[in-house]
Residue, then its C-alpha position, 0 to 999 in steps of 0.5 A: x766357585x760352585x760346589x762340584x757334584x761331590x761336594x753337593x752330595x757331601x752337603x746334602x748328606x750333612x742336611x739330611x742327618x739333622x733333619x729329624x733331630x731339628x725339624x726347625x731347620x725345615x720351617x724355612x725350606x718348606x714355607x718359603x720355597x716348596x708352595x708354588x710360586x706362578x710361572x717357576x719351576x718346582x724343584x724336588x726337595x733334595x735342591x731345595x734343601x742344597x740351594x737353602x744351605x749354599x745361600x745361608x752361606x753366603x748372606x744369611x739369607x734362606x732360598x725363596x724362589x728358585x730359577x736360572x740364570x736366563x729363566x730369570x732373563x726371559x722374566x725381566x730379572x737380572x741376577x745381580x753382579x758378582x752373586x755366587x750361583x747355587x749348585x743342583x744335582x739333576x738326573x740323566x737317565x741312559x741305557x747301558x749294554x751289557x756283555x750278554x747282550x741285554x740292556x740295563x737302564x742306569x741313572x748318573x747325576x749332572x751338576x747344574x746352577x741357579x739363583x734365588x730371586x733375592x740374588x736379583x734386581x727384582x723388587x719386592x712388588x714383583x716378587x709378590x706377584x709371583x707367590x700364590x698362597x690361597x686355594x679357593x674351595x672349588x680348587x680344594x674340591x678339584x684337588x680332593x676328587x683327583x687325588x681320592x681317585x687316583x690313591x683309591x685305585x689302589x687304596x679304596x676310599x671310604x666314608x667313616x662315621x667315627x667323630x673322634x678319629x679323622x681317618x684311619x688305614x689298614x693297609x688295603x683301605x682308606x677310611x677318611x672322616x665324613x665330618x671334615x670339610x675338604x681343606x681338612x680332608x686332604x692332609x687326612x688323605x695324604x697322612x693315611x695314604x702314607x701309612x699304608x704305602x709305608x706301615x704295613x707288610x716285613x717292613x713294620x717291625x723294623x720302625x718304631x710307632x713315633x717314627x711312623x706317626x712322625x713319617x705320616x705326620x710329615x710326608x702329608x706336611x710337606x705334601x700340602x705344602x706342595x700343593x699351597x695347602x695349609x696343614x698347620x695341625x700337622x706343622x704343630x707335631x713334626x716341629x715339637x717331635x725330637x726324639x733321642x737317635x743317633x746321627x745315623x739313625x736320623x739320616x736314614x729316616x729323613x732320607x726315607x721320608x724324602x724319598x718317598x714324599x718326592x716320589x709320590x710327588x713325581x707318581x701322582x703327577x702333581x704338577x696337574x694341580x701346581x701352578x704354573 
């Protein structure tokens, strides 16, 4: 049987409390599942995450390419006989009057199901033709120009001179290094961008500077991941960054670095840039 919706919300929550102390556990979700893959929809990381832990349950096996049961239909792929789907917790927003009269906007969760490509009849030729793993330089300077602008409406952006620092914030401004090509630009854009949504203002005496670097470090991992970018300078910190908390302490701040990398991913509109 497919998980229920509580069930999926108990897992999730046993993910996300390891997640900082072993950050190795994310190796697999992010490379194999959250780089775009042509024509699949992108799901947000909570899913991923689920679908990862369900699938490892029944073969040992790690998520790849995520899609329902008839999506994968309308492709030419057959989910095989008897595989177990894999359960998502969706959105649905509605409105709810209230006794005064006034309307209040609420969120439930629904549950729904899908498969991984390995739970088909889809051989590895054709699974290879869906992987896109490469930008080009144009599309690298497409990416730089449309999310420099978007971030700089709120966040200037400015040129540093400086050579030994590759960007800097203080949380009013963006300075990004003028001796990095684009390709190391944009993890730059996304580390800074991150600290200044996150590091400056009441909330910055309540984290530590670990946490803050580690949160910029892999907000902008998981960010470039998204976009089939590869940032492996970042990979190298968060995968070699165990500090000793406790198992609370690590769900509350792999669930905030969550929260914040899906909303930006939502915000930003990244889909313009994803492929599709």
């Amino acid at each position: 049987m497919v998980l229920n919706q509580q069930e999926l919300r108990n897992l999730y929550d046993e993910l996300v409390a390891d997640i900082f102390t072993k950050p190795d556990q994310l190796k697999s979700i992010i490379e194999n599942q959250l780089a775009k893959r042509e024509g699949f929809h992108q799901y947000s990381l909570r899913n991923i995450m689920l679908c990862d832990a369900q699938l490892y349950q029944q073969h040992h096996e790690t998520s790849d390419i995520l899609c329902s049961y008839r999506g994968f239909q309308k492709k030419g792929i057959q989910v095989l006989r008897g595989e177990k789907g894999l359960g998502i917790l969706f959105p649905v927003f509605y409105e709810e009057e209230k006794p005064d009269g006034t309307v209040e906007s609420k969120i439930r969760f629904g549950r729904s199901v899908v498969f991984d490509i390995s739970q088909t009849d889809c051989n590895d030729k054709m699974r290879d033709s869906y992987v896109i793993t490469k930008r080009s330089d144009i599309e690298l300077e497409e990416i730089y120009d449309y999310f420099s602008n978007i971030i700089g409406k709120k966040y200037p952006i400015k040129v540093s001179s400086k050579i030994t620092t590759l960007g800097y914030t203080d949380g009013s401004s963006i300075w990004i290094s003028k001796h990095l090509d684009t390709k190391d630009a944009i993890p730059v854009l996304f580390h800074e961008y991150t600290h200044a949504e996150n590091d400056f203002g009441s909330e910055r005496a309540k984290t530590d500077s670990g946490f803050r670097e580690w949160r910029a470090e892999i907000s902008s991992w998981l960010l470039c991941h998204a976009l089939s970018i590869d940032n492996g300078e970042s990979s190298a910190y968060v995968f070699n960054h165990n500090p000793d908390i406790t198992k609370a302490e690590s769900a509350k701040r792999a669930k905030s670095v969550i929260n914040f990398v899906q909303r930006t991913l939502d915000q930003m509109k990244f889909q313009d840039f994803l492929y599709e």
